[in-house]
Backbone as JSON, one array per atom type, in Angstrom:
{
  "sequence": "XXXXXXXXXXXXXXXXXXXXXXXXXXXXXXXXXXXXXXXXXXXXXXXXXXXXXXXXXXXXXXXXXXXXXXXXXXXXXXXXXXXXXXXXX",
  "N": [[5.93, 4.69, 13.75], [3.66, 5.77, 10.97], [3.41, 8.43, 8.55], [-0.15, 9.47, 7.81], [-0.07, 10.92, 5.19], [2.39, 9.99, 3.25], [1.76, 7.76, 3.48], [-0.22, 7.8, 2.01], [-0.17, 9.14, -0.52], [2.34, 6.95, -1.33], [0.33, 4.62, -1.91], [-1.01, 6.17, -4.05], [0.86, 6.31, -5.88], [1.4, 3.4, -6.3], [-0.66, 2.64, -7.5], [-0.61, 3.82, -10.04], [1.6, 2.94, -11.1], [0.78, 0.78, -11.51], [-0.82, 0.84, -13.49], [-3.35, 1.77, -12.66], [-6.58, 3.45, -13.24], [-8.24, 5.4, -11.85], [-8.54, 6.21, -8.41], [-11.91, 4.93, -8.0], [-11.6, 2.98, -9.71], [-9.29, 1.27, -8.37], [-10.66, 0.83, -6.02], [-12.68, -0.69, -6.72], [-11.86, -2.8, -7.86], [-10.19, -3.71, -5.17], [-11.94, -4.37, -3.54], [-13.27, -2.74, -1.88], [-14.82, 0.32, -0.47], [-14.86, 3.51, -2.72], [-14.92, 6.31, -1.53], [-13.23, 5.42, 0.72], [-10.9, 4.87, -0.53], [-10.03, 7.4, -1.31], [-9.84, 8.97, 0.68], [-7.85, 7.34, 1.69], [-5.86, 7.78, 0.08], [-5.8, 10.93, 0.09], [-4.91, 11.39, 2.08], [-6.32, 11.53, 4.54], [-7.2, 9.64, 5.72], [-6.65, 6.61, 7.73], [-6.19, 3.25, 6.19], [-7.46, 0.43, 7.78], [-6.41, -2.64, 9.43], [-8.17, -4.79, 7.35], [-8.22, -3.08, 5.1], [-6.14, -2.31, 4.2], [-4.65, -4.43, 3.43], [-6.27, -5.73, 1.66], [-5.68, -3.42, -0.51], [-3.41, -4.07, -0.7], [-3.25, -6.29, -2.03], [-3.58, -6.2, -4.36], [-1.51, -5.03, -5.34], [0.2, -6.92, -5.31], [1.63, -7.22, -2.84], [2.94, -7.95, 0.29], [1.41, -6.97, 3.24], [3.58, -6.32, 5.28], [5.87, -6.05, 3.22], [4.64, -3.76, 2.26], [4.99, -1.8, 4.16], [7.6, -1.82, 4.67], [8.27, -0.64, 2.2], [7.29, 2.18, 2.29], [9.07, 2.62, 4.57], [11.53, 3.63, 3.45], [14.11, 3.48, 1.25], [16.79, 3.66, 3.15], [16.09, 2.27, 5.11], [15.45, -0.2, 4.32], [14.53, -3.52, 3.84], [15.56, -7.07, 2.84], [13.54, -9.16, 1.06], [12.5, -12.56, 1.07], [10.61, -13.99, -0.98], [9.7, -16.39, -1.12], [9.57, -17.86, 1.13], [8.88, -15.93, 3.27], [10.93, -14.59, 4.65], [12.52, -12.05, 6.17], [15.46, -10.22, 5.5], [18.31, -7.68, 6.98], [19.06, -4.99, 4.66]],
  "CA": [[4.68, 5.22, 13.24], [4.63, 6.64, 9.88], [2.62, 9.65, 8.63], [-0.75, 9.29, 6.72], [0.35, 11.76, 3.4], [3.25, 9.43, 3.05], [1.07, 6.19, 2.8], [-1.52, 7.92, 1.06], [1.12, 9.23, -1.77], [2.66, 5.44, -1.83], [-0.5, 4.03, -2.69], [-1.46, 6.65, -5.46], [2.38, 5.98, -6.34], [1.71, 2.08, -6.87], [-1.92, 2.34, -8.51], [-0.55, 5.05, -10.93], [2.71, 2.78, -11.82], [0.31, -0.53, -12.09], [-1.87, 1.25, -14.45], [-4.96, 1.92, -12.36], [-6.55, 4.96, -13.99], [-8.55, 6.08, -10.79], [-9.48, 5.96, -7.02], [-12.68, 4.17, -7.6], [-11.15, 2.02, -10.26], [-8.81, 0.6, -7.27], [-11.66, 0.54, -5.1], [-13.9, -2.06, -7.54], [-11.06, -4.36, -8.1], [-10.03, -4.3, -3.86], [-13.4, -4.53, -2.56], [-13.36, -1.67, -0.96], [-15.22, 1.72, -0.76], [-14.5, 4.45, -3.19], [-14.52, 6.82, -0.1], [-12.21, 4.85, 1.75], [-9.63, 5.17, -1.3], [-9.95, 8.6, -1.57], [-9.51, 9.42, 1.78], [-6.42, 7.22, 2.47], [-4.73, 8.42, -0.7], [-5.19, 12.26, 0.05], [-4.03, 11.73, 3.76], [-6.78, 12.62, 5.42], [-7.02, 8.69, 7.33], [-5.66, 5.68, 7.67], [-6.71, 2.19, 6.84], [-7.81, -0.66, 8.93], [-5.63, -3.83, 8.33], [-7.98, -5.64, 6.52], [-8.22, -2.62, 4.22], [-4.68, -2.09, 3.48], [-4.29, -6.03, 3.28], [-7.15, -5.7, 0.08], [-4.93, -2.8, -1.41], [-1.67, -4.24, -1.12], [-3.38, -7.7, -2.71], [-4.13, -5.74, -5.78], [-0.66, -4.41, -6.18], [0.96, -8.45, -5.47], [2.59, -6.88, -1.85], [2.26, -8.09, 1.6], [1.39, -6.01, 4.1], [4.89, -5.76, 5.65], [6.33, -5.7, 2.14], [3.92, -2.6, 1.69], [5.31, -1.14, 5.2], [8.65, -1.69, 4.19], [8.37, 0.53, 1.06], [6.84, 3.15, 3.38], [10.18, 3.28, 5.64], [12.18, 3.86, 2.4], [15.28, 2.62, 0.97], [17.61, 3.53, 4.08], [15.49, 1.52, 5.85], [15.09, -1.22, 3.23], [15.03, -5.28, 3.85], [15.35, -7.95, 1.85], [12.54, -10.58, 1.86], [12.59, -13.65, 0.31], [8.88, -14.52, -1.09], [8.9, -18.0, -1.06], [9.54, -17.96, 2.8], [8.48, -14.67, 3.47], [11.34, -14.08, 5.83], [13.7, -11.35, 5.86], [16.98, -9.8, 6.32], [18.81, -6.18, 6.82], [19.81, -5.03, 3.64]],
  "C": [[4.9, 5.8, 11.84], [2.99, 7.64, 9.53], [1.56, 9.48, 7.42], [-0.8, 9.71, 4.95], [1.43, 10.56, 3.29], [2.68, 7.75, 2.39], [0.04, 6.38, 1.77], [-0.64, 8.32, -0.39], [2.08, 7.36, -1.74], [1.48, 5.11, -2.59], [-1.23, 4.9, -3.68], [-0.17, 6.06, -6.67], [2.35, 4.43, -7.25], [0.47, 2.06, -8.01], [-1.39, 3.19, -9.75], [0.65, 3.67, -11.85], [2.0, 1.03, -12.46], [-0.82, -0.43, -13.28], [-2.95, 1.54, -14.03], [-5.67, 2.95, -12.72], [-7.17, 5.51, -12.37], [-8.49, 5.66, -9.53], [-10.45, 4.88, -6.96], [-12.46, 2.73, -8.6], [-10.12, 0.72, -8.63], [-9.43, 0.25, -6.37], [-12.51, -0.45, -5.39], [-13.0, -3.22, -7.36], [-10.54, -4.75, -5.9], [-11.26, -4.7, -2.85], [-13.37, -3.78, -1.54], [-14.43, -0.04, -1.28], [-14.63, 2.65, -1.27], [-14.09, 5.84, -2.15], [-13.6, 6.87, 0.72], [-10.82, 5.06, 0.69], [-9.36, 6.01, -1.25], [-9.25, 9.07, -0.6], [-7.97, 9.01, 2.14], [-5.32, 7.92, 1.24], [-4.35, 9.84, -0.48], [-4.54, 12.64, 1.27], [-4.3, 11.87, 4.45], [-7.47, 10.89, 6.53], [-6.63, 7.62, 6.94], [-6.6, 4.34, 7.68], [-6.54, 1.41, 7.51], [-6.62, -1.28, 8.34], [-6.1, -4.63, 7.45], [-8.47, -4.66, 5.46], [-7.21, -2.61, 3.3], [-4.5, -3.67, 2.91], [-4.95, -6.03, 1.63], [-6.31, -4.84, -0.44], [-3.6, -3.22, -1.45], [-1.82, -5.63, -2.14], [-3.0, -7.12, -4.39], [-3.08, -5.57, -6.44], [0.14, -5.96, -5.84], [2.0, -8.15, -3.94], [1.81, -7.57, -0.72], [1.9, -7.42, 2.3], [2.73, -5.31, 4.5], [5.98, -5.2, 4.67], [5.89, -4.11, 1.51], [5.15, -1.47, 2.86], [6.84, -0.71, 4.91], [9.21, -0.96, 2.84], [8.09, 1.73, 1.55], [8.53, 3.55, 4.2], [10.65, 4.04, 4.66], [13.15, 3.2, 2.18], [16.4, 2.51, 2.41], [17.0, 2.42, 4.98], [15.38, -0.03, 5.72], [14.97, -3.03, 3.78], [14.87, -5.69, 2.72], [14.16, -9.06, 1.84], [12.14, -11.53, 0.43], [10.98, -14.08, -0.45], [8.64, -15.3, -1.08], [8.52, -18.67, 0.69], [8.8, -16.75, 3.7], [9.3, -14.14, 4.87], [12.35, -12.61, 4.97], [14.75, -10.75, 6.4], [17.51, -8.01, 5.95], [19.2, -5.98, 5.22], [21.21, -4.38, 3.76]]
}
Protein backbone atom coordinates (compact mmCIF):
# COMPACT_ATOMS: atom_id res chain seq x y z
CA UNK A 1 0.00 0.00 0.00
CA UNK A 2 1.62 3.27 -0.09
CA UNK A 3 0.52 6.49 1.67
CA UNK A 4 -1.50 9.29 -0.12
CA UNK A 5 1.11 12.49 0.98
CA UNK A 6 3.79 10.43 -0.63
CA UNK A 7 1.95 10.12 -4.08
CA UNK A 8 0.57 13.39 -3.78
CA UNK A 9 4.27 15.02 -3.19
CA UNK A 10 5.60 12.67 -6.27
CA UNK A 11 3.23 14.09 -8.54
CA UNK A 12 3.78 17.85 -7.52
CA UNK A 13 7.55 16.54 -7.66
CA UNK A 14 7.17 15.47 -11.50
CA UNK A 15 4.80 18.47 -12.68
CA UNK A 16 7.22 20.97 -10.94
CA UNK A 17 10.47 19.19 -12.64
CA UNK A 18 8.46 18.96 -16.21
CA UNK A 19 7.73 22.56 -16.02
CA UNK A 20 4.02 22.59 -15.24
CA UNK A 21 3.48 25.94 -13.51
CA UNK A 22 0.19 24.85 -11.65
CA UNK A 23 -2.47 22.27 -10.44
CA UNK A 24 -5.00 23.33 -12.93
CA UNK A 25 -2.40 23.74 -15.60
CA UNK A 26 -1.84 19.76 -15.17
CA UNK A 27 -5.38 19.30 -14.96
CA UNK A 28 -6.19 21.00 -18.72
CA UNK A 29 -3.47 19.14 -20.40
CA UNK A 30 -4.64 15.43 -18.43
CA UNK A 31 -8.22 15.79 -18.82
CA UNK A 32 -8.92 15.84 -15.62
CA UNK A 33 -10.59 18.03 -12.91
CA UNK A 34 -8.74 20.84 -11.29
CA UNK A 35 -10.22 19.52 -7.95
CA UNK A 36 -9.14 16.18 -8.47
CA UNK A 37 -5.40 17.55 -8.87
CA UNK A 38 -5.49 19.46 -6.00
CA UNK A 39 -6.73 17.04 -3.83
CA UNK A 40 -4.41 14.15 -4.86
CA UNK A 41 -1.37 16.40 -4.71
CA UNK A 42 -2.07 17.76 -1.09
CA UNK A 43 -2.88 14.13 0.17
CA UNK A 44 -6.08 14.46 1.06
CA UNK A 45 -7.27 11.30 -1.73
CA UNK A 46 -6.30 9.08 -3.99
CA UNK A 47 -6.86 8.61 -7.66
CA UNK A 48 -8.88 6.18 -9.59
CA UNK A 49 -6.73 4.26 -12.19
CA UNK A 50 -7.93 5.86 -15.03
CA UNK A 51 -6.97 9.13 -13.31
CA UNK A 52 -3.51 8.38 -12.39
CA UNK A 53 -3.13 6.58 -15.91
CA UNK A 54 -4.07 10.47 -17.49
CA UNK A 55 -1.35 11.96 -15.04
CA UNK A 56 1.33 9.65 -15.52
CA UNK A 57 0.56 10.07 -19.61
CA UNK A 58 1.42 13.66 -19.25
CA UNK A 59 4.67 13.05 -17.50
CA UNK A 60 5.68 9.95 -20.47
CA UNK A 61 5.36 7.14 -17.28
CA UNK A 62 3.38 4.06 -17.04
CA UNK A 63 1.43 3.45 -14.37
CA UNK A 64 3.73 0.82 -12.79
CA UNK A 65 6.70 2.94 -13.85
CA UNK A 66 4.86 5.75 -11.77
CA UNK A 67 4.38 3.07 -8.77
CA UNK A 68 7.78 2.13 -8.96
CA UNK A 69 9.10 5.69 -8.29
CA UNK A 70 6.66 5.76 -5.35
CA UNK A 71 8.48 2.60 -3.62
CA UNK A 72 11.82 4.48 -3.99
CA UNK A 73 15.20 3.67 -5.03
CA UNK A 74 15.73 0.63 -2.47
CA UNK A 75 12.99 -0.71 -4.00
CA UNK A 76 13.88 0.26 -7.58
CA UNK A 77 13.47 -2.03 -10.96
CA UNK A 78 14.69 -1.83 -14.08
CA UNK A 79 12.19 -1.80 -17.01
CA UNK A 80 12.94 -2.01 -20.35
CA UNK A 81 10.37 0.32 -22.47
CA UNK A 82 10.33 -1.28 -25.56
CA UNK A 83 9.00 -4.54 -23.84
CA UNK A 84 7.79 -3.10 -20.86
CA UNK A 85 9.15 -5.92 -18.79
CA UNK A 86 11.24 -5.76 -15.84
CA UNK A 87 13.89 -6.85 -13.59
CA UNK A 88 15.30 -6.41 -9.78
CA UNK A 89 17.74 -3.87 -9.82
Amino acid sequence: MYDKKELGSLITRLREEKGIPSQKALADIADVAQSTVREIELGKSSPNMETLAKICDVFDLTVLEFFFMLQGPEDSLLIDKKTKKCCKQ
